[in-house]
C-alpha positions as CSV (number, residue, x, y, z in Angstrom):
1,X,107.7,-18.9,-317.4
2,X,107.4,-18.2,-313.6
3,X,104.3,-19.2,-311.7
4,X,104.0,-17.0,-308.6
5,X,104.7,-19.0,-305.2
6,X,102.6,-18.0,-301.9
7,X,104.1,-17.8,-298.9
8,X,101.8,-17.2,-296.3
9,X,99.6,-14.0,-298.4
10,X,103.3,-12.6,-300.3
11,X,103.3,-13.7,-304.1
12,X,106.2,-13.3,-305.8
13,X,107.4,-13.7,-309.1
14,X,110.4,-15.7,-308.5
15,X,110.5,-19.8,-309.3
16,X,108.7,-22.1,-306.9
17,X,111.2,-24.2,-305.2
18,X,110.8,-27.5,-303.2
19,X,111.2,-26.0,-299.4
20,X,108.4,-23.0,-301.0
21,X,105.6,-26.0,-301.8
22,X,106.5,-27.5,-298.3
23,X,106.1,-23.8,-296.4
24,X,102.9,-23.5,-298.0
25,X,101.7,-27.2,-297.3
26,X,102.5,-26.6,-293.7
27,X,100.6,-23.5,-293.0
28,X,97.4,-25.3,-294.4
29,X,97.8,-28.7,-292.4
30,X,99.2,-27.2,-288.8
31,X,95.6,-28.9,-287.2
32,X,94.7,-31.8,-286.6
33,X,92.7,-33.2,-287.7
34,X,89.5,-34.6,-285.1
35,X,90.5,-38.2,-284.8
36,X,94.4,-36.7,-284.6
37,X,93.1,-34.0,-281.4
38,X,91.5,-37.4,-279.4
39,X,95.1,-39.2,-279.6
40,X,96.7,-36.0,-279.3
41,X,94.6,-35.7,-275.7
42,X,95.0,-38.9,-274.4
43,X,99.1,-38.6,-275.5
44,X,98.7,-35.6,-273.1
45,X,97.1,-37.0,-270.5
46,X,100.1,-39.5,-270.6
47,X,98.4,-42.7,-272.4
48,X,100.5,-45.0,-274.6
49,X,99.9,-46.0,-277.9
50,X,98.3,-49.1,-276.8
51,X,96.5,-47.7,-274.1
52,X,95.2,-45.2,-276.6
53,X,94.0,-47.6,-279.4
54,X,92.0,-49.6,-276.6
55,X,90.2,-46.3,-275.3
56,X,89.4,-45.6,-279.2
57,X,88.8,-49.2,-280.5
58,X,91.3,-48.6,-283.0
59,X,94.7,-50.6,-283.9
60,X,98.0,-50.1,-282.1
61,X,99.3,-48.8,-286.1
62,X,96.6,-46.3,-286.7
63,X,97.3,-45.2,-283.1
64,X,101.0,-45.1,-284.0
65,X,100.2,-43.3,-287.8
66,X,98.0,-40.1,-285.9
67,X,101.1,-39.8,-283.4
68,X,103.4,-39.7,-286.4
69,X,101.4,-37.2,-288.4
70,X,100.9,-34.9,-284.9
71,X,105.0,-35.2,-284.5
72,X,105.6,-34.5,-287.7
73,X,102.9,-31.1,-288.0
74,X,105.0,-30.1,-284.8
75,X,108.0,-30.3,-285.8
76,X,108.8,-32.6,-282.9
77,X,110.5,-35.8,-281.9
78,X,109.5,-36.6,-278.6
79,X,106.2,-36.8,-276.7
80,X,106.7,-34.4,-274.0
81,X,107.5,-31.8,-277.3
82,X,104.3,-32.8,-278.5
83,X,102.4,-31.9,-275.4
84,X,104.1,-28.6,-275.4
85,X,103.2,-27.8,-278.5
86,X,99.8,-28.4,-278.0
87,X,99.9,-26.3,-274.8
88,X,101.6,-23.7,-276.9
89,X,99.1,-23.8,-279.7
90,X,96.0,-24.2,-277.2
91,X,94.8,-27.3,-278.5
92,X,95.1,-28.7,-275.2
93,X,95.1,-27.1,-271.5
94,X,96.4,-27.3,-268.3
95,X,94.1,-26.2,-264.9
96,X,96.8,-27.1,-262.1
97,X,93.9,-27.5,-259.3
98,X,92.2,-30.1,-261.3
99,X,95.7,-32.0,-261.7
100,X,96.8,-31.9,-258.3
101,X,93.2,-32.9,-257.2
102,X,94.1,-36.2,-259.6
103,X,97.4,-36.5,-258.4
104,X,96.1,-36.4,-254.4
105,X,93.0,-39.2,-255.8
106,X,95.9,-41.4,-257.1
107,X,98.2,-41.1,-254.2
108,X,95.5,-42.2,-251.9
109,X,94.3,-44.6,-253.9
110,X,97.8,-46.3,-254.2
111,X,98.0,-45.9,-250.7
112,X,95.2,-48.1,-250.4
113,X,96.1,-50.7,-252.9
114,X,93.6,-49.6,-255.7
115,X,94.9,-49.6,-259.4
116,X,93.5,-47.0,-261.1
117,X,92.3,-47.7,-264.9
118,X,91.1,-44.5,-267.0
């Protein structure tokens, strides 16, 4: 006996097969999750992982583990394809005044010999 298989809201009456169980598994876990959007902000703003799990007071591995599952959701392999796809998905934005007011605050800074943490 066939079971239907959804596929976004289609049913069919065909035989589930393995890539119809992942389709399906994907649409429901695309977010992330609330600890996953933090990392997924500071990877944005250009943090590392251990940069990150200091900010959060949380280990370098769980750090590591939310970047995997956020790569993974998007279908990426890099950080800067991360960041897109959270532009491209809105979970994160982009105001260019705002960043090139930080980018001017940092240049002078530097100019001064300040390091600038956070």
């Amino acid at each position: 006996m066939h079971q239907p298989v959804a596929v976004g809201s289609v049913f069919s009456e065909r035989e589930a097969t393995p890539s119809d169980v992942l389709s399906v598994a994907m649409l429901w876990n695309l977010r992330p999750t609330a600890r996953e959007s933090q990392v997924l902000l500071l990877i944005c703003d250009g943090y590392t992982s251990k940069e990150i799990a200091f900010r959060l007071g949380i280990s370098f591995k769980t750090v590591s583990c939310h970047r995997a599952n956020l790569m993974e959701k998007a279908g990426v392999h890099s950080s800067i394809a991360l960041f897109r796809w959270a532009l491209i998905n809105r979970f994160v934005s982009f105001d260019l005044e705002k960043e090139k007011s930080r980018l001017e605050r940092l240049d002078s800074a530097k100019a001064v010999g300040f390091e600038i943490i956070g």
